[in-house]
C-alpha positions in Angstrom: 123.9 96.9 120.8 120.5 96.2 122.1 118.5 93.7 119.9 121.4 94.0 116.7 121.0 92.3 114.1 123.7 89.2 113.1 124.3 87.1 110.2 125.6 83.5 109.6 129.8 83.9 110.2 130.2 81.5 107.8 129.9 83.6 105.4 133.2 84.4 106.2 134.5 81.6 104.4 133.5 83.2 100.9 135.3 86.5 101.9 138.7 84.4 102.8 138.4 83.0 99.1 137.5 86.3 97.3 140.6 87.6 99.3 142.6 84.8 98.2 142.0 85.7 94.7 143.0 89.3 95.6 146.1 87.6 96.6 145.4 89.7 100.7 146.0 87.8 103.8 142.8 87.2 105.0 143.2 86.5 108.7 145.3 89.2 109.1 142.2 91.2 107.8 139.8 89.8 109.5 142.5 90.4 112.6 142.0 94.2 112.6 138.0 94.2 113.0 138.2 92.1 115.4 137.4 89.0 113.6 138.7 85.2 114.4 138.8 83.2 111.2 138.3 79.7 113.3 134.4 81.1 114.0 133.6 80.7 110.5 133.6 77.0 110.6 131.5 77.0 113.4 127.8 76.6 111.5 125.6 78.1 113.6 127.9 81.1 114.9 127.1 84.2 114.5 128.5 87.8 114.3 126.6 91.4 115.0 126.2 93.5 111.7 128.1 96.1 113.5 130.8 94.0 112.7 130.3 92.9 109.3 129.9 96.7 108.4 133.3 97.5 109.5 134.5 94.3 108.0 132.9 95.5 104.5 134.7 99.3 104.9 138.0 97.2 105.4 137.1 95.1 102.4 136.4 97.8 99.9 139.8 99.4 101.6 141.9 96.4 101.1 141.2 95.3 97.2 140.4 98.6 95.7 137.5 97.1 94.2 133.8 98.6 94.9 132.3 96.0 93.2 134.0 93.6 95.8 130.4 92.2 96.9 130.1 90.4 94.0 133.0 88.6 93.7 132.3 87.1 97.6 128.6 86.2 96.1 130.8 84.7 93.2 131.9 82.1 96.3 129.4 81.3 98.4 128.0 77.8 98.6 124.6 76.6 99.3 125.8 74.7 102.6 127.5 78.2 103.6 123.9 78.9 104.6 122.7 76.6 107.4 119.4 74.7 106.2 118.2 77.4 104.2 120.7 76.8 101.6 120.3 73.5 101.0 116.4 73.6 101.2 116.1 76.4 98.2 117.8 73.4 95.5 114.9 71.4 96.7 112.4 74.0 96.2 110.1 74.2 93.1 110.4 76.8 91.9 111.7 80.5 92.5 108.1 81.5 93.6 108.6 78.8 95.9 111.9 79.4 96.9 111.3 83.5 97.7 108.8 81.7 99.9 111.1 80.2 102.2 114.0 83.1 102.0 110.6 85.0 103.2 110.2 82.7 106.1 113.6 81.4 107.2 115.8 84.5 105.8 116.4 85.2 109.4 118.5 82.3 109.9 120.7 84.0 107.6 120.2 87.3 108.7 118.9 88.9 110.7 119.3 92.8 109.5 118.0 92.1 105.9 114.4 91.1 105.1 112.9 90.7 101.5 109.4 92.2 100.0 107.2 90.9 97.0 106.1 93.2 94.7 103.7 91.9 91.9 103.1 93.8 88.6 101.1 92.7 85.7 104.2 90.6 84.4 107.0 90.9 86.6 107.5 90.1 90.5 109.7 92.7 91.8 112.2 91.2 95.2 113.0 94.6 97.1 115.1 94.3 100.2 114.2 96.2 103.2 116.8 96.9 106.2 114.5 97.0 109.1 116.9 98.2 111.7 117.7 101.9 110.9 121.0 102.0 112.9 122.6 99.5 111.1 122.1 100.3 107.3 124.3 97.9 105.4 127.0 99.6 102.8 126.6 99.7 99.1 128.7 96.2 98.9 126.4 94.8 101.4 123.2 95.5 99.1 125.1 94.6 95.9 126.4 90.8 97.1 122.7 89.9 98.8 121.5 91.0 95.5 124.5 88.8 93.9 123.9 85.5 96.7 119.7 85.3 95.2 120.5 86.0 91.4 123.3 83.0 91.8 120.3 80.6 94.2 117.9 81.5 91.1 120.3 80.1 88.5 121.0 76.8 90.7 117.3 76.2 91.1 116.3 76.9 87.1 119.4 76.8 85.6 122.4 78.8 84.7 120.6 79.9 82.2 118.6 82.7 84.4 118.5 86.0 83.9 116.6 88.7 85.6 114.0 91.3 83.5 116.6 94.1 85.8 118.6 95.1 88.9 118.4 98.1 90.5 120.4 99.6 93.2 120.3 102.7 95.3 123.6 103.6 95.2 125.5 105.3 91.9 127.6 103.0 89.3 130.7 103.3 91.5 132.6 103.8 88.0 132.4 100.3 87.4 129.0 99.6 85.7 130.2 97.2 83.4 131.0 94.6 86.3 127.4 94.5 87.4 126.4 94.2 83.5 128.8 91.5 83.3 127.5 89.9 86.8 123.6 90.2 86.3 123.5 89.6 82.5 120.4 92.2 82.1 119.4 96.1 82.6 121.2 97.8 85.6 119.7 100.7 87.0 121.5 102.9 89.4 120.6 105.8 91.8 116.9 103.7 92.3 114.2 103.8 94.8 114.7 100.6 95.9 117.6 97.5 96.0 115.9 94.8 94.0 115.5 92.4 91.3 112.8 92.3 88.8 112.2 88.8 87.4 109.5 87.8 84.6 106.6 86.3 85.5 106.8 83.1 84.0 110.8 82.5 84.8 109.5 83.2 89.0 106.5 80.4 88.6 109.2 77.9 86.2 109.8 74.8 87.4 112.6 73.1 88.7 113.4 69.9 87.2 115.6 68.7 90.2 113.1 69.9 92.7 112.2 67.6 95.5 109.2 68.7 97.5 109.6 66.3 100.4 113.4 66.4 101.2 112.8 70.4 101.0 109.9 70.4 103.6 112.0 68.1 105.8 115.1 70.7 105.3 112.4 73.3 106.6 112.0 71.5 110.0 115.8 72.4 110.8 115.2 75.7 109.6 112.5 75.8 112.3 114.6 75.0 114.9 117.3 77.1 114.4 114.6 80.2 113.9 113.3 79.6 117.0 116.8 79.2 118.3 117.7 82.8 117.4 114.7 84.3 118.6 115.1 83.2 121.7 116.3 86.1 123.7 119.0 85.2 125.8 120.1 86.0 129.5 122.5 88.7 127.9 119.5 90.1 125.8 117.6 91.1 128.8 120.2 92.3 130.9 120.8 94.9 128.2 117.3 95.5 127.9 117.0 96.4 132.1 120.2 97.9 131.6 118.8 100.4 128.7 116.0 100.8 130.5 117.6 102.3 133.9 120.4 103.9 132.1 118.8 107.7 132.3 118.4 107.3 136.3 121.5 105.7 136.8 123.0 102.4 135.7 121.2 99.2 137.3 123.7 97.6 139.8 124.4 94.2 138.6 122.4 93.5 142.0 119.3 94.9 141.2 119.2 93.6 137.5 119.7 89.9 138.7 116.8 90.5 141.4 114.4 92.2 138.8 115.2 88.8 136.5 114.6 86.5 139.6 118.1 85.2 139.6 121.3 84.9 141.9 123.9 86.9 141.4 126.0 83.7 141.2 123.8 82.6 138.5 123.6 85.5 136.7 127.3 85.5 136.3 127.2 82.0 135.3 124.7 82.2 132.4 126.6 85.3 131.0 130.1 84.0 131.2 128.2 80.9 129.0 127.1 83.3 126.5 130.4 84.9 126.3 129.9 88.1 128.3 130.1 89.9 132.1 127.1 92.4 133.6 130.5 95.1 133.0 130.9 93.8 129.7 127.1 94.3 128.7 127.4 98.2 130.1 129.8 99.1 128.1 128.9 97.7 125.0 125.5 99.2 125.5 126.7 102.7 126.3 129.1 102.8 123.3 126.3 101.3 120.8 124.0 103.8 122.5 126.4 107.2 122.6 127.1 106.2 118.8 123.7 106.0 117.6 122.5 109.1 119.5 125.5 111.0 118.5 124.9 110.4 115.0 121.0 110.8 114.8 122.0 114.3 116.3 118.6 114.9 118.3 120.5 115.9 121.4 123.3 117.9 122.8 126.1 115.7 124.7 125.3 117.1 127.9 121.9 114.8 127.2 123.2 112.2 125.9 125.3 112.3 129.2 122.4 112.0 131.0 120.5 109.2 128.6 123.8 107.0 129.4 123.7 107.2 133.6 126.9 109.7 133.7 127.0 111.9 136.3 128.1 114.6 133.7 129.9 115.0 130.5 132.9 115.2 130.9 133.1 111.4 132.3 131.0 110.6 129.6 133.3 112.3 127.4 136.4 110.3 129.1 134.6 107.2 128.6 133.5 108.0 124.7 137.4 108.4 124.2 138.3 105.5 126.1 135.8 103.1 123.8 136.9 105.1 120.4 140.1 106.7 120.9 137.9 110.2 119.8 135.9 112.5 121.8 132.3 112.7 120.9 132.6 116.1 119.6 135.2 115.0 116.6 133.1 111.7 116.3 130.0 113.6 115.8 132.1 115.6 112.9 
């Protein structure tokens, strides 16, 4: 989908050992959303949060466990998480650290983002999910939430506990795991996913903080933030081709002229990022019929329309074709 969001794949590797220890096959799980195991050793690969979300349904699925976000946080590893990891042990303090998730939590994510909130002796750390089509499950919230209580303990010691965790999603009938997890007050059904921490524990120092090697950690960071936010040659040819949709598709023609390029080119950077102009379309009229679908602001015969078919009933063959259901059963 146009501009959605990714996170690191590696953190793949800390769902193949909470699998493990549900004695499941992991690759043959990851097999069935689509997923290839050998991407997660790859450091600076990434995967769309479209996928993660369907791998998270399959998880929950698979171990019968609702609570199965924090056994993966349980898992993961500092050097799991590209610089970013490694530059949070060096950091401070927690105040310091949130600063850098602030800064650099895009390396790890792009779908997630985290807000300060400051009372009179508590710092509250909300998280925000600034891309409204891709709202992460209630596993999702509860394992990000796991991944910075389990940084704050590395960086102060084991030792840690929050003031409370909230989440906005109900006890899932297994309250006593998060009690056990989080070691403090658990509030469900909240305004907000967060953690409250005291005052004095946020502004504690590390004793095995190292200023320096943290700020030279930062200057990788850098580089692979500006890395991501480069848009790439398939980024814009979904962009034209979002753009021209409701007249018609762009021919792959007209989108390499409007980008100054060759066809022959064209073709050439895309195949390096992994894609075709054909492959791009579809992708962007399947993430597109989805998300109109579900909002529900138009009829189909629109939504026809807003995706360059000549009328709905191709639109309807090609909905099937990408889903295996027409849009009226997908849209319940």
């Amino acid at each position: 989908m146009l501009g959605e969001p990714s996170t690191l794949a590696s953190t793949g590797i800390a769902v193949s050992m909470a699998l493990a220890e549900h004695g499941l096959d992991a690759d043959a799980i990851f097999a069935e959303v689509g997923l290839d195991a050998s991407i997660f050793k790859e450091h600076e690969a990434r995967v769309p949060l479209s996928q993660v979300s369907r791998l998270w349904g399959k998880l929950v699925e698979v171990s019968g466990d609702p609570a199965v976000g924090l056994v993966i946080a349980r898992h993961v590893r500092p050097t799991l998480y590209h610089a970013l990891g490694q530059s949070l042990l060096a950091s401070a303090s927690i105040a310091d650290a949130v600063q850098r998730i602030c800064r650099y939590g895009k390396t790890v994510t792009s779908g997630t983002e985290l807000e300060v909130v400051k009372g009179n002796s508590w710092i509250d750390l909300q998280l925000s999910f600034p891309h409204a089509s891709i709202q992460p499950v209630d596993q999702a919230r509860d394992f990000i939430l796991g991944l910075l209580v389990n940084a704050f303990r590395m960086i102060v010691g084991g030792e840690f506990r929050p003031t409370q965790v909230s989440f906005s999603h109900s006890d899932q009938g297994v309250a006593e795991k998060y009690q056990e997890f989080f070691d403090c007050e658990v509030l469900f059904d909240a305004a907000h996913d967060a953690i409250r921490v005291d005052s004095h524990a946020f502004s504690a120092a590390n004793d095995y903080a190292n200023p320096a090697m943290a700020q030279e950690i930062d200057k990788i960071s850098e580089l692979y933030l500006k890395k991501i936010d480069t848009p790439g040659t398939s980024y814009r040819v979904q962009h034209l081709i979002q753009q021209g949709l409701p007249s018609g598709e762009l021919s792959q023609d007209e989108i390499a002229r409007r980008l100054n390029r060759s066809i022959s080119s064209l073709r050439r950077d895309l195949q390096n990022e992994g894609t075709s102009y054909k492959a791009l379309l579809e992708d962007t009229r399947e993430e597109l019929a989805k998300a109109y679908i579900t909002e529900g602001r138009y009829g189909l015969a629109e939504v026809a329309y807003l995706l360059g078919f000549s009328d709905q009933a191709n639109f309807t063959r090609a909905f099937k074709r990408w889903t295996g259901t027409t849009p009226s059963e997908f849209g319940g």
